[in-house]
C-alpha positions as CSV (number, residue, x, y, z in Angstrom):
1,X,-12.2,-56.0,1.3
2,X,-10.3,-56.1,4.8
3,X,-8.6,-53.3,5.9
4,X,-5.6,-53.2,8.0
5,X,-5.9,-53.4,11.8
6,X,-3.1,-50.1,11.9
7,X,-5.1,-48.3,9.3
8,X,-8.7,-49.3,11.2
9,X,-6.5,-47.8,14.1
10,X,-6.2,-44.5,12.2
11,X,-9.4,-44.3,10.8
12,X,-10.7,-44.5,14.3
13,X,-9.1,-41.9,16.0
14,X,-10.1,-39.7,12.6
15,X,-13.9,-40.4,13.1
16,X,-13.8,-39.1,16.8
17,X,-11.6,-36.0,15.8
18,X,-14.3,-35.5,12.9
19,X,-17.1,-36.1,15.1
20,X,-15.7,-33.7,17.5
21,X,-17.7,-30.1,17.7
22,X,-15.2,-28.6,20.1
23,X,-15.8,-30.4,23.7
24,X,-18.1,-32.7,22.7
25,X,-19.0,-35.3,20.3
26,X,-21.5,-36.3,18.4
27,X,-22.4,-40.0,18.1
28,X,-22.4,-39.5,13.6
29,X,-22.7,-36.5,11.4
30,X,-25.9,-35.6,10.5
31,X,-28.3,-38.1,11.9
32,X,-27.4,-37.4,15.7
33,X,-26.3,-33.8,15.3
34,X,-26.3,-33.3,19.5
35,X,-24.2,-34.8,22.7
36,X,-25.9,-37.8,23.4
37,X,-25.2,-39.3,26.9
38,X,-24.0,-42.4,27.2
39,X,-22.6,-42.1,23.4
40,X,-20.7,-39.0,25.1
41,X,-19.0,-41.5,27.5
42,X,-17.8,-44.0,24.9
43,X,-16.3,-41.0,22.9
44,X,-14.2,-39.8,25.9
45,X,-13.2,-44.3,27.0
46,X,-12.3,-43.9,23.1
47,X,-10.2,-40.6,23.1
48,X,-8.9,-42.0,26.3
49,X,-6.7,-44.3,24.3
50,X,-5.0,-41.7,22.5
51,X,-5.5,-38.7,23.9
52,X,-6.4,-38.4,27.7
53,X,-7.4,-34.7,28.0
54,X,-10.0,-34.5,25.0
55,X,-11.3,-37.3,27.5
56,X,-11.9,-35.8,30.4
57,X,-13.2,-32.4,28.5
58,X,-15.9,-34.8,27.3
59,X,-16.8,-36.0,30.7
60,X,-16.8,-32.1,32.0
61,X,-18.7,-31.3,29.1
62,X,-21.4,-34.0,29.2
63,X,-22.0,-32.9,32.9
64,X,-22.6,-28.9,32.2
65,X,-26.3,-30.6,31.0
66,X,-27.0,-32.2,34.7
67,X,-30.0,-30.6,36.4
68,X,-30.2,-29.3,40.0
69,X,-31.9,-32.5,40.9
70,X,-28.7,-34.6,40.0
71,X,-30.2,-36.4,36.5
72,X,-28.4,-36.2,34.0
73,X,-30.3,-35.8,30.4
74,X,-30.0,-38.2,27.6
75,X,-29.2,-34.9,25.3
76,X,-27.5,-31.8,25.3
77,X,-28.5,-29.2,23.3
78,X,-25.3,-27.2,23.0
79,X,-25.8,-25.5,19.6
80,X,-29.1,-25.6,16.9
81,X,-29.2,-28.0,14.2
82,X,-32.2,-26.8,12.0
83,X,-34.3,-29.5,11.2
84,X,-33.5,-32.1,14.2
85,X,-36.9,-33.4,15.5
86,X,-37.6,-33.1,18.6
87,X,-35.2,-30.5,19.4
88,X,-35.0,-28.4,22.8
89,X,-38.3,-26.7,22.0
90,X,-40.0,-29.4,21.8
91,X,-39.1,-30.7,25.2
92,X,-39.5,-27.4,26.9
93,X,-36.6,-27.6,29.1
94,X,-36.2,-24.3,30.5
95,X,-32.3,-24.2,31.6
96,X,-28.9,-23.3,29.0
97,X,-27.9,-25.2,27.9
98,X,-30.8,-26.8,26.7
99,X,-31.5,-30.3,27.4
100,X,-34.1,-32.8,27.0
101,X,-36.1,-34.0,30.3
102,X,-35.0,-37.4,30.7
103,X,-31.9,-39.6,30.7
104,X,-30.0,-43.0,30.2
105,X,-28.2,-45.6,30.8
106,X,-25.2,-44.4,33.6
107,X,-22.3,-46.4,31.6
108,X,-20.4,-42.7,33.3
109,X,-18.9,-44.0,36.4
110,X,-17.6,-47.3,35.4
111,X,-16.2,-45.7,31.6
112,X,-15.0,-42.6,33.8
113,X,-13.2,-45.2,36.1
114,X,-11.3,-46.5,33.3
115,X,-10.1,-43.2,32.0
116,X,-9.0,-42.4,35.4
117,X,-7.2,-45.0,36.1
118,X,-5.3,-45.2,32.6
119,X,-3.4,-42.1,33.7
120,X,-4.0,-41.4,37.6
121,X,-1.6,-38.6,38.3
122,X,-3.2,-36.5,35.5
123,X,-6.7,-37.3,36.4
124,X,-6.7,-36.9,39.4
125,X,-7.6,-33.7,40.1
126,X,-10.7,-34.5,37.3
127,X,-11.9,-37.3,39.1
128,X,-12.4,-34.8,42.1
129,X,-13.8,-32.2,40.2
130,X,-16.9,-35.4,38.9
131,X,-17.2,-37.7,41.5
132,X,-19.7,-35.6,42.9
133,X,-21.4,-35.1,40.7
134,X,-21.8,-38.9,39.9
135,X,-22.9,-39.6,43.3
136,X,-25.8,-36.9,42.8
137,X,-26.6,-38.5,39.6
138,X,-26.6,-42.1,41.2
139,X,-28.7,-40.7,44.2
140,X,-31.1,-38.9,41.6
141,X,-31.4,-42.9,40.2
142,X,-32.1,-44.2,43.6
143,X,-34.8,-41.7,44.5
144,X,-36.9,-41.3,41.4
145,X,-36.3,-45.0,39.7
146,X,-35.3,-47.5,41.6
147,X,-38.6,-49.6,42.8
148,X,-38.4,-52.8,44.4
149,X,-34.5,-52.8,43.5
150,X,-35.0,-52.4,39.6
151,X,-34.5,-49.4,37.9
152,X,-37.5,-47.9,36.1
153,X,-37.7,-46.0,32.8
154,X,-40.4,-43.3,31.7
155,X,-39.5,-43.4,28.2
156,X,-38.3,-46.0,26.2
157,X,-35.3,-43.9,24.7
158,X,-34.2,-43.5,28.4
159,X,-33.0,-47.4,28.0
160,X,-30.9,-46.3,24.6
161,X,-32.5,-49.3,22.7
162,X,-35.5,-47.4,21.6
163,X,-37.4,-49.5,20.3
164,X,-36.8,-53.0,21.6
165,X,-39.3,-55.4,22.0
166,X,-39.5,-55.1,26.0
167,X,-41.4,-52.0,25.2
168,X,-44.0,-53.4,23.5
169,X,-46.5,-54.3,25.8
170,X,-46.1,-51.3,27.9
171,X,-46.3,-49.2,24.5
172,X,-49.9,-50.5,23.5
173,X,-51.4,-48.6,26.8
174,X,-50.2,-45.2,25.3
175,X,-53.1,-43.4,23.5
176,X,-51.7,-41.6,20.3
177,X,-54.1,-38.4,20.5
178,X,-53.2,-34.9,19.8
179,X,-49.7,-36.1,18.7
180,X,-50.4,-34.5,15.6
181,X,-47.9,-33.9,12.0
182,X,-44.1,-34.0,12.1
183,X,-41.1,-34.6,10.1
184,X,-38.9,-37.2,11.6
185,X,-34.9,-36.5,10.7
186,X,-34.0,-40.3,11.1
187,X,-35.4,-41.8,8.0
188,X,-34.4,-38.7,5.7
189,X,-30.6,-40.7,6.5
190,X,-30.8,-44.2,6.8
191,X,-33.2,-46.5,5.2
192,X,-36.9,-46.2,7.0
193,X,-36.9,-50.5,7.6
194,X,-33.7,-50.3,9.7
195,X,-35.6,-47.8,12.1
196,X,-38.4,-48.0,14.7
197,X,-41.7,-47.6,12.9
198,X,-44.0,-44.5,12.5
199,X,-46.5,-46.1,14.9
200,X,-43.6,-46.2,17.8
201,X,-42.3,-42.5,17.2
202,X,-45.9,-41.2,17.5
203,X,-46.0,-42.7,21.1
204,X,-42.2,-41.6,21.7
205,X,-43.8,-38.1,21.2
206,X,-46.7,-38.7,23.3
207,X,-44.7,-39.7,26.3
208,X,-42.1,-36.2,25.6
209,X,-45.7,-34.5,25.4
210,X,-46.3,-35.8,28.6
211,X,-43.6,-35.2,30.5
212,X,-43.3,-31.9,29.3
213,X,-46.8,-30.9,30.3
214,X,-46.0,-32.2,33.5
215,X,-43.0,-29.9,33.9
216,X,-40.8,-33.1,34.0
217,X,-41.7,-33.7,37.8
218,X,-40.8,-36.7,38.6
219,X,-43.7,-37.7,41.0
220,X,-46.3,-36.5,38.7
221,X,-44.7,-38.7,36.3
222,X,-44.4,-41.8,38.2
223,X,-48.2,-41.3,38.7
224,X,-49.8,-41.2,36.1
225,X,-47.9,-41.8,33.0
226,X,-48.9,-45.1,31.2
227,X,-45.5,-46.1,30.8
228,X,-43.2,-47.3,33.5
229,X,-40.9,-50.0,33.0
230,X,-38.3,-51.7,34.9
231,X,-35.7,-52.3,32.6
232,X,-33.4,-55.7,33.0
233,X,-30.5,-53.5,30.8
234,X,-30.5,-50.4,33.3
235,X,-30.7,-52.4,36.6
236,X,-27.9,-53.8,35.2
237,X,-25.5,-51.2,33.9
238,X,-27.0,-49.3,37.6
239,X,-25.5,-51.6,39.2
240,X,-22.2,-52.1,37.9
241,X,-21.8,-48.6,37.8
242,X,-22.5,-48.1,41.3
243,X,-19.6,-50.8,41.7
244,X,-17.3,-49.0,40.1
245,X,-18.2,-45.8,42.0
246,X,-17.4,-47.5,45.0
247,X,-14.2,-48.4,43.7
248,X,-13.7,-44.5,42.7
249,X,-14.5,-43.7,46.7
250,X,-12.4,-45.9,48.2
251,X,-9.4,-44.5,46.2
252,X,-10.2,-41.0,46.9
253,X,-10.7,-41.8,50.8
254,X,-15.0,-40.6,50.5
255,X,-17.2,-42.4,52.7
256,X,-18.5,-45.2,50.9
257,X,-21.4,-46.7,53.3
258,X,-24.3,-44.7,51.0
259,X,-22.9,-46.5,47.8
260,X,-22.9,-49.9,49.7
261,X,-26.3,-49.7,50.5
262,X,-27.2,-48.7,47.0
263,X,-25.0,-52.1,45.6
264,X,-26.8,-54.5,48.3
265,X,-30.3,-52.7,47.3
266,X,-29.7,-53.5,43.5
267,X,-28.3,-56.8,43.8
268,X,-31.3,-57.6,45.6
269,X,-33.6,-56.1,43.0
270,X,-31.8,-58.4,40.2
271,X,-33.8,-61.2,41.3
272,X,-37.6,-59.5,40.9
273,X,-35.6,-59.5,37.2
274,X,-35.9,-63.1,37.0
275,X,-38.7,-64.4,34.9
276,X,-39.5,-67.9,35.7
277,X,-39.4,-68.4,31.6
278,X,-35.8,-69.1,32.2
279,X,-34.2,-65.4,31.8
280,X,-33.2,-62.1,32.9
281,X,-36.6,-59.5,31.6
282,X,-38.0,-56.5,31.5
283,X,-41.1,-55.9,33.7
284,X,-44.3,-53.2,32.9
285,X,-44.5,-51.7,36.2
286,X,-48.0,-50.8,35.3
287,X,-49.4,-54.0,34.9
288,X,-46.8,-55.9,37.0
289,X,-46.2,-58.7,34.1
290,X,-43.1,-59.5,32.7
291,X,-42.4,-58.5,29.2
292,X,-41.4,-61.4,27.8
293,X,-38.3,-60.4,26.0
294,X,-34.9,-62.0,25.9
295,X,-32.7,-59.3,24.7
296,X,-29.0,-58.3,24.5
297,X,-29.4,-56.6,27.7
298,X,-30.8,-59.8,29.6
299,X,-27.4,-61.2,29.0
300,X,-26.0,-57.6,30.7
301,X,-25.7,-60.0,34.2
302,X,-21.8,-60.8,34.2
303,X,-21.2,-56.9,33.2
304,X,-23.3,-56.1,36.8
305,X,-20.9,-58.9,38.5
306,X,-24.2,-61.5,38.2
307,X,-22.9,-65.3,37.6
308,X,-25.6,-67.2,35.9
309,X,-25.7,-70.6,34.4
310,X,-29.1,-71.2,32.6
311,X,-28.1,-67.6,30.9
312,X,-24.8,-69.1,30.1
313,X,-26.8,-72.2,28.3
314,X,-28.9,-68.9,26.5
315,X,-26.0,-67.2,25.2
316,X,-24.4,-70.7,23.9
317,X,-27.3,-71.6,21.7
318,X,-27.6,-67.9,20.1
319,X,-24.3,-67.7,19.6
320,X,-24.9,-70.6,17.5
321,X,-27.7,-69.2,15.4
322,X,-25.9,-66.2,14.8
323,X,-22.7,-65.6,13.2
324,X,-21.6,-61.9,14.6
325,X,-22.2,-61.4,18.4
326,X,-25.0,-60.8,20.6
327,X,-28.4,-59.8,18.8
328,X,-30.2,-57.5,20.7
329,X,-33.1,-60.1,20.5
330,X,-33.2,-63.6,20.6
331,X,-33.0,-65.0,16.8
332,X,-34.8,-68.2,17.9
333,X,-38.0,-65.6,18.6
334,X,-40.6,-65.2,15.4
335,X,-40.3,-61.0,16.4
336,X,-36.5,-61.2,15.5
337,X,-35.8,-58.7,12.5
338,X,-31.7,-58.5,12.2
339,X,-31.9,-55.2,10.6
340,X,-34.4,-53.4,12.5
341,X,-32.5,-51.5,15.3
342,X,-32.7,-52.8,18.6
343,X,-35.3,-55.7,17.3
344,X,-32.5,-57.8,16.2
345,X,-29.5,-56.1,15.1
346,X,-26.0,-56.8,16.6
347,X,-24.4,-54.0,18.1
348,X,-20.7,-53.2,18.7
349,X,-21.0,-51.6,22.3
350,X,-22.9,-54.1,23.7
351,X,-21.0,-56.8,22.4
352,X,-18.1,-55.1,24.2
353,X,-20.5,-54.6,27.8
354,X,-21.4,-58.6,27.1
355,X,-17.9,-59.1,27.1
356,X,-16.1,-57.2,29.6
357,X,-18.6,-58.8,32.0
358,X,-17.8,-62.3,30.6
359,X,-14.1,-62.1,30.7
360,X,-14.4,-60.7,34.4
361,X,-16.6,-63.3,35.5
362,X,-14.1,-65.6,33.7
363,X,-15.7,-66.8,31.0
364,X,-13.0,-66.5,28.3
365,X,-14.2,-67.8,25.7
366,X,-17.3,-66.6,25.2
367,X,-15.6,-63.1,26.0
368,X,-13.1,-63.8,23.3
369,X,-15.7,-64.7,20.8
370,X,-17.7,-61.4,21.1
371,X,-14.4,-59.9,20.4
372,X,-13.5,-61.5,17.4
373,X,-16.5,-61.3,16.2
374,X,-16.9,-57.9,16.7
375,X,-13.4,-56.9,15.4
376,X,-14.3,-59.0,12.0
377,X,-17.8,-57.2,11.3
378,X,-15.5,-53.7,11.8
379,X,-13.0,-55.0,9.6
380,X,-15.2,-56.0,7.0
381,X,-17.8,-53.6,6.9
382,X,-16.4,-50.2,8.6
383,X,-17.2,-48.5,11.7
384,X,-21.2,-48.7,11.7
385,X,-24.1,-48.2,14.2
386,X,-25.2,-52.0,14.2
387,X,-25.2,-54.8,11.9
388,X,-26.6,-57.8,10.9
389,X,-25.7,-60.6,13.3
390,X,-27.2,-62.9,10.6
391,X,-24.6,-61.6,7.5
392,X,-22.8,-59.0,8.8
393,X,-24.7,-55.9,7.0
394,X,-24.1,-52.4,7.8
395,X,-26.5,-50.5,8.9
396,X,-27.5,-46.9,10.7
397,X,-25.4,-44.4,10.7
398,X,-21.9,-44.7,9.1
399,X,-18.2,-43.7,10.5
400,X,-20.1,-44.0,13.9
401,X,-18.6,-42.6,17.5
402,X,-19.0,-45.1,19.8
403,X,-18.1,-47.8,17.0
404,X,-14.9,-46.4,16.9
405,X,-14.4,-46.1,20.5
406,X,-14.7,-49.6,21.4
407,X,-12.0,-50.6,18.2
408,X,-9.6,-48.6,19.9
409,X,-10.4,-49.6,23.7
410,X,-11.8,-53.3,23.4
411,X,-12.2,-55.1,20.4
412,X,-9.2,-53.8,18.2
413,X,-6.0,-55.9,18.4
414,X,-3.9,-53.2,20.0
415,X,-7.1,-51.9,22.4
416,X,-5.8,-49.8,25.2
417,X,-8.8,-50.0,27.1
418,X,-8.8,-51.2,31.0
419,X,-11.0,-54.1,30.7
């Protein structure tokens, strides 16, 4: 049964004021008991809408995890939850609070710019106190990852779809020795066949094993650890955040010649994205192929200011296979599986990324499609980690964070978002 868009309004705000552990929030109760990241940022564009100042104390907060070096983890480890695997000592990270050792995707600056500029004379003095620390962040992306103009990722949870199929190729090269027993939290609460399988998390743990042992240096990694990807959805959201932290620069009178360079670099690197297939991929930096994957975050290129036409052509067709939004992998594909988390599986936020781009770019319609369809699949079925594109179904983790967030700032018909 439908529920009202005022009371969906309510409920909203109430999930990020329950999933709020004083500073931060976490993306559900229970099975993501930490700050995550980029979750973190959708919570504070969602607070945003209602209440500005739990907003920017989620930015501050999120940033008391960035390292010396200027990366910014893709967890914070702010207080124990017994029974979280892999917790902090498990990745070995020797600094409080404790953090894991690698990060993802920097949606920061351009959700940061948003807030900001919803109320500038009270964040103001905020945006000073962050911006730079973005830029050291952004740098930190440009000296360790970017290659060739793509961004590259060390571990597949560092691109937030864990377990998409871009991976795949790349995974197989990762030996599963010495990864030995564990308890995985995951499947104890939500159904084990919406989740990435046993055979993926061993390798997961393999590659935090790795990096660990190598004391997270960067080099060391980016020698010899089997997996190095460039991934289409980071160079992407890189990309458009580095766009948006120009426009942040220019309003606070910094020098902005650094952050050009970055933006030309980039755009120039989107290209060596293009597979000759017909789409926006992934690439194995090991073995230099592409990975063969047309995913959600191929279609990421009007969200990074990229105009494209044959992607345009891609998104029609799925959007007619499909009846709620973008799946995070093409439905025409035999891999598809719309309930297996980022193998299929529609998913609120990145309809809303999809969209933003496409309305900018000024393709309305498509934009206003992803919208509806995302506000009727939150209507319907509640405020849910993904769902089925196919039927709609629920699934992962209910009265979900960054769900929530988007209702009230984008899809929601009184969104007070600035896109």
């Amino acid at each position: 049964m439908a529920i009202s868009d005022d009371k969906l309004d309510r409920l909203a705000r109430r999930i990020l004021r329950q999933n709020d552990r004083g500073g931060y929030t976490v993306p559900t109760a229970g099975l993501y008991p930490y700050q995550w990241n980029w979750d973190s940022c959708f919570a504070a564009w969602g607070f945003s809408s209602f209440d500005v100042k739990r907003a920017w104390f989620e930015i501050h907060t999120l940033f008391t995890g960035q390292w010396d070096t200027g990366m910014v983890p893709h967890i914070i480890f702010h207080k124990r939850a017994d029974g979280y695997f892999p917790g902090p000592d498990v990745w070995g990270v020797d600094r409080v609070p404790h953090t894991s050792g690698i990060t993802q995707p920097p949606v920061a600056a351009t959700l940061i710019r948003s807030i900001y500029e919803q109320d500038k004379r009270y964040g103001r003095v905020h945006m000073e106190l962050i911006y730079g620390r973005l830029v050291s962040w952004h740098r930190w992306f440009m000296k360790n990852r970017v290659e060739r103009g793509m961004v590259a990722i060390t571990h597949p949870w560092e691109s937030g779809r864990d377990n998409a199929v871009d991976w795949d190729s790349a995974m197989a090269a990762v030996s599963t020795e010495g990864v030995g027993d564990y308890t995985r939290r995951d499947t104890s609460h939500v159904d084990p066949s919406m989740r990435p399988k046993k055979e993926d998390y061993d390798r997961y743990l393999k590659m935090v094993y790795y990096g660990r042992d190598s004391g997270w240096d960067e080099e060391k990694i980016r020698e010899g650890s089997p997996f190095r990807v460039a991934d289409v959805g980071m160079t992407f959201i890189f990309l458009r955040a580095c766009r948006d932290l120009l426009q942040i620069a220019m309003d606070l009178d910094h020098l902005t010649p650094e952050i050009e360079s970055w933006i030309a670099e980039l755009e120039e690197g989107v290209r060596n994205h293009w597979n000759p297939a017909g789409y926006y991929d992934s690439i194995d930096l090991r073995s230099g192929e592409f990975t063969g994957s047309l995913s959600s975050a191929s279609f990421l290129c009007w969200y990074a200011g990229i105009d494209n036409e044959t992607m345009k052509a891609h998104l029609e067709d799925i959007l007619q296979k499909v009846t709620f939004g973008v799946p995070s992998y093409d439905p025409r594909s035999e891999k598809f599986e719309h309930l297996r988390y980022w193998r299929g599986p529609a998913w609120g936020v990145m309809n809303a990324l999809i969209g933003i781009g496409l309305n900018e770019r000024g393709l309305t319609q498509l934009a206003d499609r992803l919208r509806k369809d995302t506000r009727n699949l939150i209507t319907e079925h509640g405020f849910y980690e993904y769902f089925s594109p196919v039927d709609g179904t629920p699934a992962g983790g209910d009265k979900f964070t960054w769900t929530a967030s988007i209702w009230l700032t984008w899809a929601g018909p009184h969104a007070k978002g600035r896109f």
